[in-house]
VONU-383906 format. One line per 10 residues: for each residue y, x, z of C-alpha. Coordinates in Angstrom, 1 decimal, padded with zeros to 4 digits. Layout:
BEGIN
Y:X:Z ~ ...
***
This chain:
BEGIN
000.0:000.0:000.0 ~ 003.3:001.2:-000.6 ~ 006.1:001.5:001.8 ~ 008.2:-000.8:-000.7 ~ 005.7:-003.3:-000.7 ~ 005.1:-002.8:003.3 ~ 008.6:-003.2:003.6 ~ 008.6:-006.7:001.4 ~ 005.5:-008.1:003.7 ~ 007.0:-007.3:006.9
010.6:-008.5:006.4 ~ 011.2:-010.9:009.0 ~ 013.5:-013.3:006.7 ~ 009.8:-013.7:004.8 ~ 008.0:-013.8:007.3 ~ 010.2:-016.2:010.1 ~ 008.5:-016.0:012.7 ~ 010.9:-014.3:015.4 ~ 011.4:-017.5:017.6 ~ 008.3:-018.4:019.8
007.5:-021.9:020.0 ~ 005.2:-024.5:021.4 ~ 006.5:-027.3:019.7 ~ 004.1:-028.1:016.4 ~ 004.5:-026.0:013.5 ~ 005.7:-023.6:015.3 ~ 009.1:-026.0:014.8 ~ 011.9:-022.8:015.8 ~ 014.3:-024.5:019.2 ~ 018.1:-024.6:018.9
019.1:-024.1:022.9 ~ 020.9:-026.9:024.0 ~ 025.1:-025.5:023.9 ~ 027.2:-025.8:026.6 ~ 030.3:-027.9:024.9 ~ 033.3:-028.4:026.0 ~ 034.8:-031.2:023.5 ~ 037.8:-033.7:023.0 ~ 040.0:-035.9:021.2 ~ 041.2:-032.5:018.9
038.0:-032.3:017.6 ~ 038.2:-030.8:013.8 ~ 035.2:-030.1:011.4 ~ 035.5:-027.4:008.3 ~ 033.0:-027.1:005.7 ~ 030.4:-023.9:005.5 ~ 032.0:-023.6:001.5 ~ 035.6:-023.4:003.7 ~ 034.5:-020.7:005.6 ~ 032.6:-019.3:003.0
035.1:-019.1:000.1 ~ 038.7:-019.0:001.7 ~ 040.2:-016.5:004.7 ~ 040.3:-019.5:007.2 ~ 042.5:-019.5:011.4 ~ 041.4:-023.0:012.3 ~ 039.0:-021.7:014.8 ~ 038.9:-024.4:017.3 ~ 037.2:-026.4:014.8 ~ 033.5:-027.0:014.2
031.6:-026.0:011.2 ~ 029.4:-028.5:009.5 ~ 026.8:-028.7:006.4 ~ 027.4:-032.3:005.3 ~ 027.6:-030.8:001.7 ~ 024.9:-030.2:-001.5 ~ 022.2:-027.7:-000.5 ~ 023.2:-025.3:-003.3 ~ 026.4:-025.0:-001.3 ~ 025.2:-023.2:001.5
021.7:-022.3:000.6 ~ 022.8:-018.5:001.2 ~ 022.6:-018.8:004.7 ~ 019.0:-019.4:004.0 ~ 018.7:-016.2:002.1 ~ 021.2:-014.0:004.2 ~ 022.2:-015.7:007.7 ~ 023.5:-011.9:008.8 ~ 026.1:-012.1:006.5 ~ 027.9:-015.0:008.3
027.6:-014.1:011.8 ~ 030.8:-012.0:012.1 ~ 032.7:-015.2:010.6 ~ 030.8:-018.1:012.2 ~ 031.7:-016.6:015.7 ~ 034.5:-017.3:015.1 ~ 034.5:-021.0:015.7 ~ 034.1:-023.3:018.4 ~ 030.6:-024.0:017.4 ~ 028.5:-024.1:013.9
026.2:-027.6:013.3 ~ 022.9:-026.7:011.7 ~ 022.4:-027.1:008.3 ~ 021.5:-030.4:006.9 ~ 019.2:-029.4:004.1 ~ 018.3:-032.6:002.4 ~ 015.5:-035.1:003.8 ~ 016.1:-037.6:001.1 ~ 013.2:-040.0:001.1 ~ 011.7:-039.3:-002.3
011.0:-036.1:-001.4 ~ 007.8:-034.8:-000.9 ~ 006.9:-035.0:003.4 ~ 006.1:-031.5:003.0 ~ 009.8:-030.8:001.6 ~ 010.8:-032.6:004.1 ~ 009.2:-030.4:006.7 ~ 010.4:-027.7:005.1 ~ 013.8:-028.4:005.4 ~ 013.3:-029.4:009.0
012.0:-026.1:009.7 ~ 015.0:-024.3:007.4 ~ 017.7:-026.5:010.0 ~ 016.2:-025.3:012.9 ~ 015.3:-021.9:012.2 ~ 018.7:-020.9:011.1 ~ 020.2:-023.0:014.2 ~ 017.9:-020.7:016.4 ~ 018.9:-017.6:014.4 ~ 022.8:-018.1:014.8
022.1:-019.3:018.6 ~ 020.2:-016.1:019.0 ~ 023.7:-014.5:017.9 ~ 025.9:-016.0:020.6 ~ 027.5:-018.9:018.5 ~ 027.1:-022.3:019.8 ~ 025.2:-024.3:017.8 ~ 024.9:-028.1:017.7 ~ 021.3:-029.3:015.9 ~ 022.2:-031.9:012.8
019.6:-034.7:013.1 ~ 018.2:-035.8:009.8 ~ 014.9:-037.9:009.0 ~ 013.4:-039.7:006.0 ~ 010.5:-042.7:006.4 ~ 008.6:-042.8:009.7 ~ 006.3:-040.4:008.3 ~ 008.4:-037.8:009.4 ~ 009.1:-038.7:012.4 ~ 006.4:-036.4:013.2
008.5:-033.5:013.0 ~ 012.1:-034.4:012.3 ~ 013.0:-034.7:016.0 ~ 011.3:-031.7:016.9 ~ 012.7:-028.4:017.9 ~ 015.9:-029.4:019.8 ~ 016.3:-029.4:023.6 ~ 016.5:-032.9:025.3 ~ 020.2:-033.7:026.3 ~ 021.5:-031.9:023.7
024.5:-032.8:021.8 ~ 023.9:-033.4:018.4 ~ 025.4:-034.6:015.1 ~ 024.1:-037.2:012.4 ~ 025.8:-038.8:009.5 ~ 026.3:-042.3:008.2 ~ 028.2:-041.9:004.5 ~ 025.3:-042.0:002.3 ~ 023.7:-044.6:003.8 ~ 026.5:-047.0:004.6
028.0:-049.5:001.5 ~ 029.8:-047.3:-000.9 ~ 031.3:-048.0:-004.8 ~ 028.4:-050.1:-006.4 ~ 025.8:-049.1:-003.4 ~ 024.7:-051.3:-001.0 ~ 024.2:-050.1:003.0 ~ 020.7:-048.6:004.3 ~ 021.5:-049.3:007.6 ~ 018.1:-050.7:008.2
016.4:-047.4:007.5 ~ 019.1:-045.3:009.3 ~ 018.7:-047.5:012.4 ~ 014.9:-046.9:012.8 ~ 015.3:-043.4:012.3 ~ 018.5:-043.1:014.9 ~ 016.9:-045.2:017.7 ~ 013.8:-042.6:017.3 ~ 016.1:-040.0:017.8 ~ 018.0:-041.4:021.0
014.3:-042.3:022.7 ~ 012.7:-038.5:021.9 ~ 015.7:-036.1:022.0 ~ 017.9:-038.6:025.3 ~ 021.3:-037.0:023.2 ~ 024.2:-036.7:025.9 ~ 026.5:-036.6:022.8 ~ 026.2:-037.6:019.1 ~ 029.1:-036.6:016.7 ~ 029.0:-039.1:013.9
030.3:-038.1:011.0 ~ 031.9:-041.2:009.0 ~ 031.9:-045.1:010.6 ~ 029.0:-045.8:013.0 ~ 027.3:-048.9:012.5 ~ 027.9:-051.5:015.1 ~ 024.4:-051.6:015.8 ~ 024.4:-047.7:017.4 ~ 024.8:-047.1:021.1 ~ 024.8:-044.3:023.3
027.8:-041.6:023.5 ~ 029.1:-041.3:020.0 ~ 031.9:-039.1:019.1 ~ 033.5:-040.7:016.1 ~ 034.9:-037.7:012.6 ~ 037.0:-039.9:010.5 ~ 035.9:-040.3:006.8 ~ 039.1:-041.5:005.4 ~ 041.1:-038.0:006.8 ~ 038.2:-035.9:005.6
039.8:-035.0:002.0 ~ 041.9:-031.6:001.6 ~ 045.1:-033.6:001.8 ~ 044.4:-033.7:005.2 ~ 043.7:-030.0:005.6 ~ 046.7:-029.2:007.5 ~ 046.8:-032.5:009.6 ~ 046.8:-031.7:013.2 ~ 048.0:-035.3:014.6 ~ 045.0:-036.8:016.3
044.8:-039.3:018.9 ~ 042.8:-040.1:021.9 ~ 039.8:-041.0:022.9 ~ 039.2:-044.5:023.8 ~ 036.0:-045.7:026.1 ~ 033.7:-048.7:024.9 ~ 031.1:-049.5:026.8 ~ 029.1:-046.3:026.2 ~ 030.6:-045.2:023.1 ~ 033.3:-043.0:023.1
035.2:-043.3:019.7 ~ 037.6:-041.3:018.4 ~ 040.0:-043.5:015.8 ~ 042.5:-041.0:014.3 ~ 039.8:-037.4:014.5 ~ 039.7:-034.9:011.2 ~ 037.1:-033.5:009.7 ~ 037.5:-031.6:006.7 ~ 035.0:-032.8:004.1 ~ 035.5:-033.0:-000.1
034.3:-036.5:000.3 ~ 032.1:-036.5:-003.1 ~ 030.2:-033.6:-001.7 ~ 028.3:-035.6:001.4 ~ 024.5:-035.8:001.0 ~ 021.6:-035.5:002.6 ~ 019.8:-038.6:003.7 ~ 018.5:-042.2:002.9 ~ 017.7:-042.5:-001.0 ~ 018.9:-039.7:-003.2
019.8:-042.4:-005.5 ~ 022.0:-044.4:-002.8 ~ 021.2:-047.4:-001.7 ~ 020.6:-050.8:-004.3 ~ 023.2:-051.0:-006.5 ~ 025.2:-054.5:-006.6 ~ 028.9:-055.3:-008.4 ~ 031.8:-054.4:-007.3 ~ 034.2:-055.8:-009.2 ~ 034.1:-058.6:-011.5
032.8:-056.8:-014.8 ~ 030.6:-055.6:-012.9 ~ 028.8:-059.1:-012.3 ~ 027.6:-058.7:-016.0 ~ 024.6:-056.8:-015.4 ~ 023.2:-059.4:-012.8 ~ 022.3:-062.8:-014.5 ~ 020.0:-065.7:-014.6 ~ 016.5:-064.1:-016.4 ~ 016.3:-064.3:-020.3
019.8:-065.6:-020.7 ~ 023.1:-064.1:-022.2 ~ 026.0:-063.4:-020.2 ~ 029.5:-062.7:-022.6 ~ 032.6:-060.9:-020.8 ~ 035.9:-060.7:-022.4 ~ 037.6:-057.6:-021.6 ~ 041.8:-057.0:-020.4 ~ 041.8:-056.1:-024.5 ~ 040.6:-059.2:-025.7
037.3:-057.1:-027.2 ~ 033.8:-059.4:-026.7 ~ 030.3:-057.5:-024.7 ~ 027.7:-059.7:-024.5 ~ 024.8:-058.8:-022.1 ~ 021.2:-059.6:-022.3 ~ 019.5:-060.4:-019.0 ~ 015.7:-059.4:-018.8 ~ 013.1:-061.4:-016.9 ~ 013.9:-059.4:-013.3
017.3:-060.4:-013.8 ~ 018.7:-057.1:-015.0 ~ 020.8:-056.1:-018.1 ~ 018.5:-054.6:-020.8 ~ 020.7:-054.4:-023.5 ~ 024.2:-055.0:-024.4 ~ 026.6:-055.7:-027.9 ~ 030.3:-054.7:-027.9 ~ 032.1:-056.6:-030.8 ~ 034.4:-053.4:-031.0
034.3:-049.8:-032.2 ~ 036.3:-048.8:-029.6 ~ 039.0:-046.5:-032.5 ~ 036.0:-044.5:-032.7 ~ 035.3:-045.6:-036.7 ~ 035.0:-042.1:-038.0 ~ 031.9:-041.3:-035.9 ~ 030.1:-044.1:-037.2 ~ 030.9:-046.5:-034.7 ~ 030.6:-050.3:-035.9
031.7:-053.4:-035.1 ~ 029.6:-054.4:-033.4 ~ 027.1:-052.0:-032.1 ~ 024.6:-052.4:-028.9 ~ 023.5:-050.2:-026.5 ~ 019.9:-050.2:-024.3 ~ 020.8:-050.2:-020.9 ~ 018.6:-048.4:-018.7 ~ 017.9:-049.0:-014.7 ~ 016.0:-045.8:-013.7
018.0:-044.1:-011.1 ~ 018.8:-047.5:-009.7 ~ 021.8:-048.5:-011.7 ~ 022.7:-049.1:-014.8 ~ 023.3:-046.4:-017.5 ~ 024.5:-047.4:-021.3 ~ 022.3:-045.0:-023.7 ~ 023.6:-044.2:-026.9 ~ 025.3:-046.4:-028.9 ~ 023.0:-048.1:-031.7
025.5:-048.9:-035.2 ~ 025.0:-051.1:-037.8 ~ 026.2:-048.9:-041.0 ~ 024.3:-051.1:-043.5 ~ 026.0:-054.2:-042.0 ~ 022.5:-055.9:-041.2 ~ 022.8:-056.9:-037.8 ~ 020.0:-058.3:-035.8 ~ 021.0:-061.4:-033.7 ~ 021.7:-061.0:-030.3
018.8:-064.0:-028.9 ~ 017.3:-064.5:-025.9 ~ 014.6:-066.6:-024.5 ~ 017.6:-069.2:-023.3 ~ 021.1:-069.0:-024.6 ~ 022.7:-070.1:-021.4 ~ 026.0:-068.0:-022.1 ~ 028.1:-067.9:-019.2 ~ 032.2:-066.4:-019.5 ~ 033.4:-064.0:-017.2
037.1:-063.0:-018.5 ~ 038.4:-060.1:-016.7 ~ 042.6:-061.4:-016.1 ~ 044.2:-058.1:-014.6 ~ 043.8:-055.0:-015.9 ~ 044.3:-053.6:-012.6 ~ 040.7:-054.2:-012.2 ~ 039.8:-051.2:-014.2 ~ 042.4:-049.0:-012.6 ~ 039.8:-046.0:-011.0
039.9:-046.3:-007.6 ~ 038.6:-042.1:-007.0 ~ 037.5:-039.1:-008.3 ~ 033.9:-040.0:-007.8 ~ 034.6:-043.6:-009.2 ~ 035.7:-041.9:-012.8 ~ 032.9:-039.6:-012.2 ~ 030.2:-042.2:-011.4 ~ 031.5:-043.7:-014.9 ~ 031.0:-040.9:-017.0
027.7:-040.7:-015.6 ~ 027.1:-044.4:-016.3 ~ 027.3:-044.0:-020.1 ~ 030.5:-045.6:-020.1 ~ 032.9:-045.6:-023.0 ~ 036.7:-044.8:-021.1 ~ 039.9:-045.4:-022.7 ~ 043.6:-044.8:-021.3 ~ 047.1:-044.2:-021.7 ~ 049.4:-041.7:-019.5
052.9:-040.8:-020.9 ~ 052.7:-042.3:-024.1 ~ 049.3:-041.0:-025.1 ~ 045.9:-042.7:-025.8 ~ 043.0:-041.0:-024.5 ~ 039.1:-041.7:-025.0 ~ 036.2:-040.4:-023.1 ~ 032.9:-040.9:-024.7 ~ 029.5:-039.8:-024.2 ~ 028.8:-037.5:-027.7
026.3:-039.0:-029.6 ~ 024.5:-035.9:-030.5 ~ 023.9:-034.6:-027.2 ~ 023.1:-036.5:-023.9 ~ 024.9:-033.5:-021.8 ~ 028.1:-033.5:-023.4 ~ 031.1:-035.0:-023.2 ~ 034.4:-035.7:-025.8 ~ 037.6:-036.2:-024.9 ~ 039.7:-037.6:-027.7
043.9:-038.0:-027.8 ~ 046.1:-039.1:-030.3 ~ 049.5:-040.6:-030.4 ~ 049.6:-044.5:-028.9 ~ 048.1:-046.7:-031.1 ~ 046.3:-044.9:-033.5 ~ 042.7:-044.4:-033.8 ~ 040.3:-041.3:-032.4 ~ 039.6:-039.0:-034.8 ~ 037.5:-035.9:-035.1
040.0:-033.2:-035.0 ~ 041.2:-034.3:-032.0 ~ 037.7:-034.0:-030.1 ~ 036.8:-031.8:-027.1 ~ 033.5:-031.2:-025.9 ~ 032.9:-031.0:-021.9 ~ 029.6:-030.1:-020.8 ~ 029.8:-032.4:-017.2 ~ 032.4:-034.7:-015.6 ~ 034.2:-031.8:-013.8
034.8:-030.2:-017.1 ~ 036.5:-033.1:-018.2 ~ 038.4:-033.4:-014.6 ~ 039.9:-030.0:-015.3 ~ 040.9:-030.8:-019.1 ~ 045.1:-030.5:-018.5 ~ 047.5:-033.2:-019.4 ~ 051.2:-032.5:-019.0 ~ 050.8:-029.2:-017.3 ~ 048.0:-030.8:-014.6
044.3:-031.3:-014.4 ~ 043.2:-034.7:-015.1 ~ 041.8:-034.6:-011.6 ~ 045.3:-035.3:-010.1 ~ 046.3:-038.6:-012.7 ~ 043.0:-040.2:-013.1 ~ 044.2:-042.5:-010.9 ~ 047.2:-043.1:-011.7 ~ 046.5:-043.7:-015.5 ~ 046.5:-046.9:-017.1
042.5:-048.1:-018.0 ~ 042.4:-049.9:-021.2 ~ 038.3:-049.9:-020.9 ~ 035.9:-048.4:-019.3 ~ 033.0:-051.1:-019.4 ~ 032.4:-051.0:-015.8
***
């Protein structure tokens, strides 16, 4: 054997074994931290800390963000001692226990939260364990390795009602009572709204004052005393909100309408439903036998003639992930159309009266469009703008502009490989990530 490969087998970050343990698996323990905590309470993200020179020290580091995002802990927790100590105290990382993930991912992950909790502890930061679970199946081992009485934080953004998701309180309520009856918590800190439901001590992080406009916010108020939950209204945690993750369905939870063009994909089985949009322009939707949209017609080309697009053309709609996604458009070049039947023609009119309706409400509402298969128009400044899934490519985006009123053409294309490439296309000397919302939606068949 060489000594390179001796080296290789012996490393303790392959081997991670360091912490003793008679908990099963070998699960690694995060000591219970001796916490001293109150109404100025302040989280920062690992990417913060990770990316930036950061002085807010009296905050609390947290994980609520995509595994790739801090997956180099994993791979090289030495390297963020020296900063971590920094702080008043580091919450485990919350690798994903989404629940379509393999048990034994799950596991995994459990073991990856509490073995780098235990490293960093073993380093003299304070470290608060992040509770995370999937279906009762892992309730085996999800609760495992953290000291009863312990402080500890959980999260309830993905699984409470968001955009087009519906809550999964139900699932996030078995899985927290489980955890106050094995682990007897003297603290949780609950990042985003906890549900009415949850009891015990419950230190309250603000969702809506988690954005980077509220990086520099210090103004927080008091806490207040309910019963047995402490709350904190006004706290501030710093978290880019479309980054949270980690629990319930990676998918979120059901999808249902939110708005009123939205209502269109639900519908009485094997009928037609036909919307009229703020334009005037004519979608009829076909309802399948569950009572889901399989397949749509807009009587438009949406400008778009010069790419083949016809009046009308369909699209399949496909329900997947969960939600519904337009595929590609299918035109009608040759002028034979098929008729647009179903087993009952009971047609019923949705007219859409305020275009305010499809104003985008966020980042992640424009994003979760794009990813829809959604075909976007707008004006800012005296501009028309289309965003349109390219036809040759699933993975790509165009962005056309032209002066108001006239119709998209090639030359004035853009490809964009994701939604965030489009976000940072610049209009007018900004990114479109700072108008999106103020621009004015002509269509974005959502």
């Amino acid at each position: 054997m060489t000594l390179e490969n001796f080296n290789y087998r012996t490393n303790p970050l392959f081997l991670r074994n360091e912490f003793d343990s008679d908990e099963p698996w070998s699960m690694p323990i995060i000591p219970k931290a001796n916490l001293s905590l109150d109404s100025n309470l302040r989280l920062i993200g690992f990417d913060k800390v990770k990316n930036s020179k950061d002085n807010h020290y009296k905050r609390m580091v947290h994980f609520f963000l995509y595994d790739y995002q801090f997956e180099s802990i994993w791979d090289n927790p030495g390297k963020y001692i020296d900063a971590l100590k920094q702080y008043k105290a580091v919450l485990s990382p919350d690798f994903s226990m989404y629940i379509e993930m393999n048990p034994i991912m799950q596991l995994y992950n459990t073991f990856r939260n509490r073995w780098v909790g235990a490293f960093l502890a073993s380093k003299g930061i304070k470290v608060v364990p992040t509770v995370n679970w999937g279906l009762e199946n892992s309730f085996g081992f999800c609760f495992n390795g953290i000291e009863k009485g312990s402080t500890v934080a959980v999260s309830t953004y993905m699984v409470s009602e968001h955009g087009n998701h519906c809550d999964q309180k139900d699932f996030f309520m078995k899985g927290y009572n489980e955890m106050l009856n094995r682990i007897e918590p003297e603290l949780v800190i609950c990042y985003h709204e906890p549900f009415p439901e949850m009891t015990g001590n419950i230190l309250y992080v603000n969702y809506s004052l988690s954005s980077w406009q509220h990086y520099e916010d210090d103004e927080c108020k008091s806490i207040t005393q309910n019963s047995s939950t402490i709350i904190i209204k006004n706290s501030c945690g710093y978290i880019c909100s479309d980054r949270v993750k980690g629990t319930g369905s990676a998918f979120g939870g059901n999808w249902k309408p939110k708005k009123l063009q939205d209502e269109r994909f639900l519908g009485k089985p094997n009928s037609i439903k036909t919307y009229i949009t703020p334009k005037g322009e004519k979608y009829e939707t076909k309802i399948g036998e569950n009572g889901l949209a399989i397949k749509e017609r807009h009587h438009t080309t949406h400008n778009k003639e010069h790419t083949g697009h016809t009046n009308p053309h369909d699209h399949n709609i496909d329900w997947t992930n969960g939600f519904p996604v337009l595929g590609k458009p299918i035109n009608y070049p040759d002028k034979v159309i098929p008729e647009f039947k179903s087993l009952e023609r009971g047609n019923i009119m949705n007219i859409c009266g305020n275009t305010n309706d499809l104003k985008f409400e966020s980042i992640s509402d424009f994003k979760h469009s794009l990813v829809y298969g959604r075909e976007i128009e707008f004006e800012w400044n005296g501009m028309s703008y289309g965003i349109f899934r390219e036809e040759d490519n699933d993975k790509e985006y165009a962005l056309y502009k032209v002066v108001k009123g006239d119709t998209f053409k090639n030359d004035d294309k853009i490809l964009f490989k994701s939604p965030d490439e489009v976000l940072d296309y610049v209009i007018d000397e900004m990114p479109l990530r700072k108008l999106i919302t103020d621009v004015i939606v002509l269509n974005r068949n959502v």
